[in-house]
Phi, psi and omega in degrees: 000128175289125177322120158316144141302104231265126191243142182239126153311108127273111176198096179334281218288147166312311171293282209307310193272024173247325156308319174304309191299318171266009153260348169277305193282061123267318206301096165340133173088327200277167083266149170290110146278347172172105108038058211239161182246006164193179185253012168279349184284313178313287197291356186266014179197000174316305172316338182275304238272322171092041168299142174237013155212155155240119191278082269197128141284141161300293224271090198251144168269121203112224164317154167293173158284333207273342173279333165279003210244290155008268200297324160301333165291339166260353186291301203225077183285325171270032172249119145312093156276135217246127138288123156247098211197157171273339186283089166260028177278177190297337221258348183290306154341306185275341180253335202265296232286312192260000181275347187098014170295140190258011214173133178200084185286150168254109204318350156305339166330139164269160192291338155308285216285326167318318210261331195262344168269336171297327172302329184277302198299328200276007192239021185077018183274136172256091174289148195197128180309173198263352163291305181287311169318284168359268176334306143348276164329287172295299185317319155257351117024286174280334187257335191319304203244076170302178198262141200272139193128323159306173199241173223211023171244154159299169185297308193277311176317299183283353159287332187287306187306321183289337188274346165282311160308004185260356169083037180265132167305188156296317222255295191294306164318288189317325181287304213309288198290355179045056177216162189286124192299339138281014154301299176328287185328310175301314186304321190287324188284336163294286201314344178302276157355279175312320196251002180053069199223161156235006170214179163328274208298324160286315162349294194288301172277001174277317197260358169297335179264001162255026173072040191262335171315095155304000000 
């Protein structure tokens, strides 16, 4: 008999992660490996717990989901992470999908297909609402064969970045951008990445010679 599948919960609200918990521990094959109500209560005790999906809301209090979704991937690198979330925009889509989340449903879902996406994402699969492929689709769609002159960053990667060439802190991007200054962190550390770059100033200075500065 095959070991069940051990699922760890992130989800503030209380109705929805306690409704989650009990269509999982009812389910075959399924367990609740754990509970958590943001994601720093998660990331400070997930590694003990042995999950073998971790099911995640974005709109998390505090941390961001997509900085959590970030920090599980290095935490827990052979874990499937599931977006369980109301947030179908692109950008949303597009930063939690590169943070490594394997999968990303809109909490409209049913509960059957929910229970059938967790089967997937744990058999290696990226399941996704039909909204959200859609989406999916179209970004690349659009980014697969850029244009020459375009940049290999996001919509959001490059406001930060222009707003670092404007010599704005972190602490200021963040405000600017109405987002949390490890959001910022993150972002730098993708523009880094992308650009096989290690400071500020090569950033900066990369991307200006490739015309991306307004």
């Amino acid at each position: 008999m095959r070991d069940p599948i051990r699922i760890a919960i992130i989800e503030d609200q209380r109705n929805t992660r306690e409704g989650l918990a009990a269509l999982i521990g009812g389910s075959p094959g399924m367990e609740v490996a754990a509970q958590y109500r943001s994601g720093e209560e998660a990331l400070g005790d997930i590694k003990t717990r042995r999950p073998g999906v971790v099911l995640t809301d974005l709109g998390l209090p505090g941390m961001s989901g997509t900085e959590v979704v970030a920090h599980l991937r290095e935490l827990l690198p052979g874990t499937p992470i599931l977006v369980l979330t109301v947030h179908g925009e692109d950008q949303h889509v597009f930063d939690a999908l590169c943070a490594g989340a394997c999968g990303y449903l809109l909490k409209d879902i049913e509960p059957a297909r929910l229970l059938a996406a967790i089967q997937e994402v744990h058999s290696g699969g990226a399941p996704m609402s039909p909204e959200i492929a859609r989406r999916v689709v179209a970004m690349f769609q659009k980014f697969a064969s850029p244009k020459s002159g375009e940049s290999g960053l996001s919509a959001r990667e490059l406001e930060v970045v222009n707003l670092l060439a404007d010599g704005d802190s972190y602490k200021a991007c963040a405000d600017r951008l109405g987002v949390s200054i490890d959001t910022v962190r993150f972002h730098v550390r993708r523009i880094y990445e992308r650009l096989h770059v290690h400071s500020r100033s090569a950033a900066v200075s990369k991307a200006m010679r490739r015309g991306w500065i307004r």
